[in-house]
C-alpha positions in Angstrom: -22.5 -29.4 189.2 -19.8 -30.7 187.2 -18.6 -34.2 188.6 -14.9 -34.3 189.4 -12.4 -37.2 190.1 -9.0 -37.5 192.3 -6.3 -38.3 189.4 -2.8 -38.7 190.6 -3.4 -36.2 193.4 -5.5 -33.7 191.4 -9.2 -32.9 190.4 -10.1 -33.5 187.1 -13.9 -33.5 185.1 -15.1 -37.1 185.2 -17.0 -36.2 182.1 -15.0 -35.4 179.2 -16.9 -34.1 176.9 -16.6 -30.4 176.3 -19.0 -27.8 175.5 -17.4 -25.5 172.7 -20.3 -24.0 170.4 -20.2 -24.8 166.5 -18.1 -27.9 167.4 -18.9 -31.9 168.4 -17.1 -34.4 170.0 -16.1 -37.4 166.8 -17.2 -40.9 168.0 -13.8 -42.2 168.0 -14.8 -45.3 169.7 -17.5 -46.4 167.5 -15.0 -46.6 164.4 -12.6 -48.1 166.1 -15.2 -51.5 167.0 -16.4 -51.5 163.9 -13.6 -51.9 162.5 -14.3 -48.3 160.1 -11.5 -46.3 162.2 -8.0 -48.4 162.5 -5.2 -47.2 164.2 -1.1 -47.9 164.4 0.4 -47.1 167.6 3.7 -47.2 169.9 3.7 -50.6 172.2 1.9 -50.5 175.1 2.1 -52.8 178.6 -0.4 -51.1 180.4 -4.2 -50.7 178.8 -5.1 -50.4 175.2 -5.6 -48.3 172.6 -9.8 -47.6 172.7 -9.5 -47.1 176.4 -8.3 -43.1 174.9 -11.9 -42.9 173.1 -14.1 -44.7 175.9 -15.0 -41.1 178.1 -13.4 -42.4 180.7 -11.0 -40.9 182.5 -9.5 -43.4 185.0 -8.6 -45.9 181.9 -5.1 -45.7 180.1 -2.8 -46.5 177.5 1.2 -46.5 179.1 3.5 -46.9 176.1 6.3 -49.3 176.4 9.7 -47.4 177.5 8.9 -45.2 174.3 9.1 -41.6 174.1 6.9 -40.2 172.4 4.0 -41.9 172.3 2.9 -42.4 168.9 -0.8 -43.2 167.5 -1.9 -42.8 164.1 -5.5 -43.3 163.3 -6.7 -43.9 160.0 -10.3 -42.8 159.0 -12.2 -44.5 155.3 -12.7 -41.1 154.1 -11.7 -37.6 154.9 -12.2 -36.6 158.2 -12.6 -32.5 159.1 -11.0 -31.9 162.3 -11.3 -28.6 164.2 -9.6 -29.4 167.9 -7.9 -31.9 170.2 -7.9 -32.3 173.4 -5.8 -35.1 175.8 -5.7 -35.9 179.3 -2.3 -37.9 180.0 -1.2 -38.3 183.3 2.5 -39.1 185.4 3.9 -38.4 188.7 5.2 -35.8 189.7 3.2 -34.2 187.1 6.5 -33.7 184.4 5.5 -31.4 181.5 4.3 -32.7 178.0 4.5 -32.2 174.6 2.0 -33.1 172.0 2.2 -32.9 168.2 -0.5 -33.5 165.6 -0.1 -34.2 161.6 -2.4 -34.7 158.9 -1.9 -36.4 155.5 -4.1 -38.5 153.0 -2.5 -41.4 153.1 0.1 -43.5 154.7 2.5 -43.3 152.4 2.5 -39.5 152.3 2.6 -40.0 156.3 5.6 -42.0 156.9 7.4 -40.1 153.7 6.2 -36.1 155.4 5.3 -35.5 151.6 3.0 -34.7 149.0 -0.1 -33.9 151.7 1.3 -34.3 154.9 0.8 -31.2 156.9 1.9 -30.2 160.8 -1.1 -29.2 162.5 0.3 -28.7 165.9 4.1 -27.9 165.8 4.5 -28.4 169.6 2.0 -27.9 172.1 3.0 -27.9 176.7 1.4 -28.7 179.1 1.3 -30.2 182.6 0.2 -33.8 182.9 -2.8 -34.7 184.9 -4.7 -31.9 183.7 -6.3 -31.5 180.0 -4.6 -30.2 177.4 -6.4 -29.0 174.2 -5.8 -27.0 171.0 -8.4 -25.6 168.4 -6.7 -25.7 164.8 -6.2 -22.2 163.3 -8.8 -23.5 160.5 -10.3 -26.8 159.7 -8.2 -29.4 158.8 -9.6 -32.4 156.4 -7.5 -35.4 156.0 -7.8 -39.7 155.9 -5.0 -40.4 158.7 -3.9 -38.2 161.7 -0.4 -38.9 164.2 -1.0 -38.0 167.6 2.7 -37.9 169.1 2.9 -37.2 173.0 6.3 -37.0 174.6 7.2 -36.7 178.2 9.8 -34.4 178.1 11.0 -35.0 181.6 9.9 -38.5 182.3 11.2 -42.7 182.6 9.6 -42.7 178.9 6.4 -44.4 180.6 4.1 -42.2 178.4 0.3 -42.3 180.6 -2.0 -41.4 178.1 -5.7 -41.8 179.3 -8.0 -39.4 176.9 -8.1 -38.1 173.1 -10.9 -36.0 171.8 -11.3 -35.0 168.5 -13.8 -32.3 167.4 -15.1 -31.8 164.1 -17.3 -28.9 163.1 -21.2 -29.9 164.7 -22.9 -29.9 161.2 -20.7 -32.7 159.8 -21.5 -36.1 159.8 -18.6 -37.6 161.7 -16.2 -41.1 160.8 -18.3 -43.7 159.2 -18.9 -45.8 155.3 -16.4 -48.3 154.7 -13.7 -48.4 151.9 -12.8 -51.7 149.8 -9.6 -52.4 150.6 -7.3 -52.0 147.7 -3.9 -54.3 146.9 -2.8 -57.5 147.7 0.5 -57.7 149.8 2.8 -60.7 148.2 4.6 -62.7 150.8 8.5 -61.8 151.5 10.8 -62.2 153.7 10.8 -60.4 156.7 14.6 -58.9 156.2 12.7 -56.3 153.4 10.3 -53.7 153.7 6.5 -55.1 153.0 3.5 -53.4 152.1 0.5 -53.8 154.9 -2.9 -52.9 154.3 -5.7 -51.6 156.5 -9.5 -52.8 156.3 -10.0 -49.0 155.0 -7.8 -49.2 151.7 -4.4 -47.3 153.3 -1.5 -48.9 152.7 2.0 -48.4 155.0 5.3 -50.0 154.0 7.3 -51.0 157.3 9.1 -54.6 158.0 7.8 -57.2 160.1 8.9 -57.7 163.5 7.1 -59.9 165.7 3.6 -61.4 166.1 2.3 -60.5 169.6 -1.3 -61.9 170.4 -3.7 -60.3 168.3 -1.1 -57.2 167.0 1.5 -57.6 164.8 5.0 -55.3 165.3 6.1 -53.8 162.1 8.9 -51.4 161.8 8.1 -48.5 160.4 11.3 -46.5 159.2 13.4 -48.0 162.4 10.5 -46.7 164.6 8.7 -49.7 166.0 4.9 -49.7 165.5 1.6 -52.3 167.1 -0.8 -52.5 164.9 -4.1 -55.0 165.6 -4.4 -57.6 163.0 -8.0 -56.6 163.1 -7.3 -53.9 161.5 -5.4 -55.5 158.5 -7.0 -56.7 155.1 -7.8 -60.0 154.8 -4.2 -60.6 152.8 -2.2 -58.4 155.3 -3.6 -60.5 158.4 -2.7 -63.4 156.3 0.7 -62.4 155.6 1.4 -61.4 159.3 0.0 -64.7 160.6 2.4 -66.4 158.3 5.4 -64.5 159.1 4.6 -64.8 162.5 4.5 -68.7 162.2 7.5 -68.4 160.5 9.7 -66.6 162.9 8.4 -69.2 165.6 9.1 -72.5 163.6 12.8 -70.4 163.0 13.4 -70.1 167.2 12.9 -73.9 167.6 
């Protein structure tokens, strides 16, 4: 019998994971602690990123007064995709739309060039309830944007669950990448170039320092991304801005 849970007035599976044959479920959350997976996403005041991956329905991730919700995960090495599926929540259950786009690196990401592709043009759905799409073919690609909008909303964007689905004989997200460049210290007026644990590089300027993130501006969009997730140089950089901007307010 399938286990079911009360969710903002409505039944949901308690249990995620689907069954579709010739496809399995990405361990998301695995990358993501070990630091192989790193992610950029909108700011949040409610939950945290790896609360989507955990299989767990009743967590969430509410993005700050920001509409869409933006997430951008960045895998070592290519990752084949075949589906998505999200559970994202919000009285009185307004309608949602989510997007997906694939690219091989930042750069061609933020600049929709070179291989940047839409993978999902626009996809509706009720919240409280999941909401999936299997790609027209298999998509291969180093970093992926999630966008979910609430397109009737207070721009409190409940996001509690993101699957991903690759095809069941591949081998999933995992071998590390040496990071490549070292990011010179400027002044946080210009654009920078960060760099992730993986290798991908994103040019965006610093913002703020906030706990363990750092907010970076990515083409006037603003962007959390963990420091954990940084090189050894970009952490160094953002802890230095951040110091920076402190000593500045005194």
């Amino acid at each position: 019998m399938l286990a079911l849970l009360w969710l903002s007035g409505f039944w949901v599976p308690r249990s995620p994971a689907a069954d579709f044959p010739g496809e399995a479920l990405i361990d998301v959350a695995s990358g993501l602690k070990s630091g192989d997976v790193t992610f950029i996403s909108s700011p949040i005041d409610i939950g945290e990123i790896p609360a989507l991956f955990d299989g767990d329905v009743k967590t969430i991730a509410r993005s700050k007064q920001i509409n869409p919700f933006e997430l951008i995960l960045m895998f070592p090495k290519p990752q084949t995709m075949t589906r998505m599926r999200l559970l994202y929540g919000g009285a009185p259950l307004p309608l949602h739309r989510w997007k997906v786009y694939s690219a091989n690196s930042l750069q061609d990401m933020q600049g929709k060039k070179d291989s940047y592709r839409a993978i999902v043009g626009g996809h509706t759905d009720k919240g409280d309830a999941w909401s999936q799409v299997k790609f027209a073919t298999p998509v291969s690609a180093t970093v992926w944007r999630v966008e979910l909008e609430e397109i009737k909303g207070d721009n409190f964007v409940h996001w509690h669950e993101l699957e991903c689905y690759e095809p069941a004989a591949a081998s999933g997200a995992a071998v590390k990448n040496p990071a490549n460049g070292t990011p010179a210290p400027k002044p946080n007026s210009v654009e920078l170039t960060w760099t992730t644990r993986s290798g991908q590089t994103l040019t965006a300027k610093f913002q703020a320092l906030e706990g363990d993130s750092v907010v970076l501006s990515v083409k006037g969009t603003t962007m959390k991304m963990p420091l954990g997730s940084l090189s050894d140089e970009s952490r160094t950089l953002a802890q230095k801005l951040g110091e920076a901007a402190k000593a500045a307010s005194h």
